[in-house]
Backbone as JSON Lines, residues from 0, in Angstrom:
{"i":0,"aa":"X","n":[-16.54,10.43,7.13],"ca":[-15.78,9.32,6.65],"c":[-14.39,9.33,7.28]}
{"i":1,"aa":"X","n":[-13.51,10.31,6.74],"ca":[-11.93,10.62,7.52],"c":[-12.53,10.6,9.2]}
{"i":2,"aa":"X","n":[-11.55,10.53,9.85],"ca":[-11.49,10.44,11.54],"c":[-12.43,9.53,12.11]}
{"i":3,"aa":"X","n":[-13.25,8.62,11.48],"ca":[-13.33,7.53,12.3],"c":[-12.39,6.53,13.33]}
{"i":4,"aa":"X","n":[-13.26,6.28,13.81],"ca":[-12.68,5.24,14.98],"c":[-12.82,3.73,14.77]}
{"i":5,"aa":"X","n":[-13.92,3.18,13.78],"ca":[-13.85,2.08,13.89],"c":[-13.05,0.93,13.45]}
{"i":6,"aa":"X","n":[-11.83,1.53,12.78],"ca":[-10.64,0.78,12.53],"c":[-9.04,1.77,12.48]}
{"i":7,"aa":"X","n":[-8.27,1.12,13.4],"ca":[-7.02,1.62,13.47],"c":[-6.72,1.98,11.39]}
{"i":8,"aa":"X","n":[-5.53,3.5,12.2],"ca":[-4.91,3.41,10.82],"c":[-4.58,2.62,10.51]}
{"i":9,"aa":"X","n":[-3.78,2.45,10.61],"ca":[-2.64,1.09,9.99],"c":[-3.25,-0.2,9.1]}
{"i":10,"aa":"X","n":[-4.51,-0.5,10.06],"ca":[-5.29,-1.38,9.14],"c":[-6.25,-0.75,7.68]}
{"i":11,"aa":"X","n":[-6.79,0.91,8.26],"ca":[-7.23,1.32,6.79],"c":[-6.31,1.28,5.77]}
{"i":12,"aa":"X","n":[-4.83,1.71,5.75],"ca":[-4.33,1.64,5.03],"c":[-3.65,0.54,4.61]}
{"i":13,"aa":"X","n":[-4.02,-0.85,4.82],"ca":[-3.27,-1.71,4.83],"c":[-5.12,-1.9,3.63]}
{"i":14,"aa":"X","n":[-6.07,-1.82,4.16],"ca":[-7.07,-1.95,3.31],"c":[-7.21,-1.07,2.17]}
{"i":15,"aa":"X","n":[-6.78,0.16,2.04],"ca":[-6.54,1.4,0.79],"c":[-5.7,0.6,-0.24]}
{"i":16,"aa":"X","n":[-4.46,-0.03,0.55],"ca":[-3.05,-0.44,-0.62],"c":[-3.89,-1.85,-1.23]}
{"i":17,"aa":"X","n":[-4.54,-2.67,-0.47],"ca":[-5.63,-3.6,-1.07],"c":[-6.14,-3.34,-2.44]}
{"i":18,"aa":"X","n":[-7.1,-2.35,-2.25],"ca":[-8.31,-1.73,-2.83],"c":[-7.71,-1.18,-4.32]}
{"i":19,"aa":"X","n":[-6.43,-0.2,-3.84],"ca":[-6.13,0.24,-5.03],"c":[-5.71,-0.45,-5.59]}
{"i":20,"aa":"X","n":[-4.76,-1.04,-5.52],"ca":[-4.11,-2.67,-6.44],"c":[-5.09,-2.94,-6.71]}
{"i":21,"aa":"X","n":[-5.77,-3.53,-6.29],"ca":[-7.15,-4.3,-7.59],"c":[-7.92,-3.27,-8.16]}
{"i":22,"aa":"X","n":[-7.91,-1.79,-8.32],"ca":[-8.78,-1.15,-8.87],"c":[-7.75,-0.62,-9.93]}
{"i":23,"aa":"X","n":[-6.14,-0.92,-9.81],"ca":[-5.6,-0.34,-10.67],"c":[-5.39,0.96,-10.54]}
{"i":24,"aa":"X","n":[-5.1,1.56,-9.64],"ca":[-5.35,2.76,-9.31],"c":[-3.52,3.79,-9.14]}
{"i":25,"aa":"X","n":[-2.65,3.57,-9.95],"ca":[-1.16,3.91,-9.62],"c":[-0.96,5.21,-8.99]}
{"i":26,"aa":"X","n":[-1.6,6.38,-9.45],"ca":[-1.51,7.34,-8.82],"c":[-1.38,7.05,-7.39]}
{"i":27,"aa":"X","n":[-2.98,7.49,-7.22],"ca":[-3.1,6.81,-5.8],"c":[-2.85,5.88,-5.15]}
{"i":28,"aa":"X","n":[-2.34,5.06,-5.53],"ca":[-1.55,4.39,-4.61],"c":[-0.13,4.41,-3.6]}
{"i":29,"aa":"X","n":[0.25,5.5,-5.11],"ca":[1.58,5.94,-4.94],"c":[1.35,6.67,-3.91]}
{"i":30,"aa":"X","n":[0.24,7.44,-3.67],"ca":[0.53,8.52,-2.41],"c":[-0.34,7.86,-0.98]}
{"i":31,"aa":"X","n":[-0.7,6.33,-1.02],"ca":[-1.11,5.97,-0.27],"c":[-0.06,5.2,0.43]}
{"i":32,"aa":"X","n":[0.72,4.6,-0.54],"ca":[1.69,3.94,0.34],"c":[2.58,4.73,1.1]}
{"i":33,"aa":"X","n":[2.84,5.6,0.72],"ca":[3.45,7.33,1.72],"c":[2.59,7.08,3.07]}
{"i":34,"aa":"X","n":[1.47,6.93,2.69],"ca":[0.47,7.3,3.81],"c":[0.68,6.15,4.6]}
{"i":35,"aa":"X","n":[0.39,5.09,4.24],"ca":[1.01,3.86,5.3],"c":[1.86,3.85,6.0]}
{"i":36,"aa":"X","n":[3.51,4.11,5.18],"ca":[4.61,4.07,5.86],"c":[4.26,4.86,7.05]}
{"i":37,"aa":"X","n":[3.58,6.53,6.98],"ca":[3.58,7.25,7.81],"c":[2.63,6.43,8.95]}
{"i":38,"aa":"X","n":[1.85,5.83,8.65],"ca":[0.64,5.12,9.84],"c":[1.0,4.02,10.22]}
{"i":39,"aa":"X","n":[2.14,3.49,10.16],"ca":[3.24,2.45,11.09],"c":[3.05,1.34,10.33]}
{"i":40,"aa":"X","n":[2.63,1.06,8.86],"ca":[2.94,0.11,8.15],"c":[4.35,-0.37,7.83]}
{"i":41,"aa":"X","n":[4.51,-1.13,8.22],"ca":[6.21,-1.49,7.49],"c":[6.18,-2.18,5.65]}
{"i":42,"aa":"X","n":[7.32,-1.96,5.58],"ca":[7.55,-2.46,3.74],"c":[7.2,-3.8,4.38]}
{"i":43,"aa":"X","n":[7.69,-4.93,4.34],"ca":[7.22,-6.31,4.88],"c":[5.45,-6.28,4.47]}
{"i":44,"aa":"X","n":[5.02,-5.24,5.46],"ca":[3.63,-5.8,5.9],"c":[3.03,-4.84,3.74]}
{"i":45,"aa":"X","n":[3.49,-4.08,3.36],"ca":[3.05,-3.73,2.05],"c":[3.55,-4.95,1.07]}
{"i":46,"aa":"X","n":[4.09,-5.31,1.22],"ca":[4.69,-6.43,0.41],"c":[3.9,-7.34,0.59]}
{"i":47,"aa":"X","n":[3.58,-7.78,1.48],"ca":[2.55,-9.04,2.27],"c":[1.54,-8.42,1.23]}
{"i":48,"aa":"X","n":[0.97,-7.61,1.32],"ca":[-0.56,-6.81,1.06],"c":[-0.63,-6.9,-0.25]}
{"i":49,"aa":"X","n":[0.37,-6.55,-1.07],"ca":[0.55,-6.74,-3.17],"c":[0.57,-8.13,-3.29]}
{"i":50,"aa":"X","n":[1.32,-8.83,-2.43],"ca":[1.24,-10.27,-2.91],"c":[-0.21,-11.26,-2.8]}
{"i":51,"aa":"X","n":[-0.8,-10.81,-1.59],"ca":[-2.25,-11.39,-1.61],"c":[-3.25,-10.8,-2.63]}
{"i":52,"aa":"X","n":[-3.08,-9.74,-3.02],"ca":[-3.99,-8.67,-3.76],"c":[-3.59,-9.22,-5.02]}
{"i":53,"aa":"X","n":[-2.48,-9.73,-5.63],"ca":[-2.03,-10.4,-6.71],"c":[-2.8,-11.96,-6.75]}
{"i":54,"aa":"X","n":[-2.51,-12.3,-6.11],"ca":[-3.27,-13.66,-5.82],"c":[-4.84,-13.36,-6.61]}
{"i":55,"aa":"X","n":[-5.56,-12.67,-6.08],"ca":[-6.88,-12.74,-6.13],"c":[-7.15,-11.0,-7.82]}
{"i":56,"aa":"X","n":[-6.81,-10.32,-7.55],"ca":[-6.97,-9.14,-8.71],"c":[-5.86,-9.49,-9.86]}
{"i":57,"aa":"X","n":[-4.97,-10.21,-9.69],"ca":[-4.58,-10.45,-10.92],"c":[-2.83,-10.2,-10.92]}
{"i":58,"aa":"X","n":[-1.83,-10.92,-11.36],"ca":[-0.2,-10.84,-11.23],"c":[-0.32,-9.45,-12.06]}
{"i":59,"aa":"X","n":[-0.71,-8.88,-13.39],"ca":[-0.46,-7.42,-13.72],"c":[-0.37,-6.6,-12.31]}
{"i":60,"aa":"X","n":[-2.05,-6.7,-11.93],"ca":[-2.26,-5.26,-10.22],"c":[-0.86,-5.4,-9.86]}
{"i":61,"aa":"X","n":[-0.48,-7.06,-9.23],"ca":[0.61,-7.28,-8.45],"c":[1.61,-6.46,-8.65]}
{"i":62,"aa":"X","n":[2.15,-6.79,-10.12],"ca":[3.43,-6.0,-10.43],"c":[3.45,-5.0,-10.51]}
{"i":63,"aa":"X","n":[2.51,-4.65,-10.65],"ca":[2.51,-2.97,-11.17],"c":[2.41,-1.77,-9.32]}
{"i":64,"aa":"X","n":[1.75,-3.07,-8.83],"ca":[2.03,-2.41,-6.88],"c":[3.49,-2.56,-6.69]}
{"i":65,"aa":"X","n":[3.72,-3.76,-6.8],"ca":[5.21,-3.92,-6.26],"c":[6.07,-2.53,-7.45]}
{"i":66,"aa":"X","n":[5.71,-2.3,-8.47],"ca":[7.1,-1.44,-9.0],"c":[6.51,0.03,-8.41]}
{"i":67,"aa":"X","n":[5.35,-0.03,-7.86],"ca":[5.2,1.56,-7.27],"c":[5.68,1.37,-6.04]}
{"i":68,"aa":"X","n":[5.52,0.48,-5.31],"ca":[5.81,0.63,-4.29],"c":[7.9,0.74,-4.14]}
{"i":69,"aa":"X","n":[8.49,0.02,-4.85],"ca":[9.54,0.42,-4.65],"c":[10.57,1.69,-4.68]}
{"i":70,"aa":"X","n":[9.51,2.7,-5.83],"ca":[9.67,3.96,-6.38],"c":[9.51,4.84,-5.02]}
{"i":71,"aa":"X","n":[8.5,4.37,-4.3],"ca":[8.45,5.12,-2.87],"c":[9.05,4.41,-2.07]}
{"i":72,"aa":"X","n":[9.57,3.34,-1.86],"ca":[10.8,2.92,-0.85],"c":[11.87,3.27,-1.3]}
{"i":73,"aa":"X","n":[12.65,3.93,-2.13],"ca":[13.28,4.49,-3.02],"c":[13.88,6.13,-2.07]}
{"i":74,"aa":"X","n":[12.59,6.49,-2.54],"ca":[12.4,8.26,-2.45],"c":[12.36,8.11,-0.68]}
{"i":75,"aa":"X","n":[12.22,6.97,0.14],"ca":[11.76,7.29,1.76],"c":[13.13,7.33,1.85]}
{"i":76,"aa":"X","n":[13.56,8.36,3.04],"ca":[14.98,8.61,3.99],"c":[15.29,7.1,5.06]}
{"i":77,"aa":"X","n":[16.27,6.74,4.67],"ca":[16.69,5.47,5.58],"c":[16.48,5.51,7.1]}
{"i":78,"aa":"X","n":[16.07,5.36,7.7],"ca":[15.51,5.38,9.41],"c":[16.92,4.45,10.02]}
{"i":79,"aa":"X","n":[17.3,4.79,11.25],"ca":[18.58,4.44,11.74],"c":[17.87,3.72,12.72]}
């Protein structure tokens, strides 16, 4: 499963931050969006990703991505 090839990181994890938002999943999410930032996701493109996932799983998932996700834009070191 891990080290496939048939989809760039960036897009699995752009599909993980999906998945968990609608499964409700806060933990993990919390340590997925870590994982994004690290796989060249930008905040923008996670933001993009809670807001469509809200659309369709429900404004609770939404909010409850967007307040994790800020908790880890928070805790990330400012990049110059």
């Amino acid at each position: 499963m891990w080290g496939r090839e048939g989809l760039p990181r960036k897009t699995r994890s752009l599909l993980n931050l999906a998945m968990l938002c609608a499964l409700n999943r806060p933990h993990e999410l919390k340590l997925h969006i870590g994982g994004a930032l690290r796989n060249g996701v930008t905040k923008q493109e996670i933001q993009e990703v809670f807001l469509q996932a809200a659309i369709y799983a429900g404004v609770p998932a939404g909010v409850e991505a967007f307040r994790i996700a800020r908790e880890v834009f928070a805790e990330q070191p400012e990049t110059v």
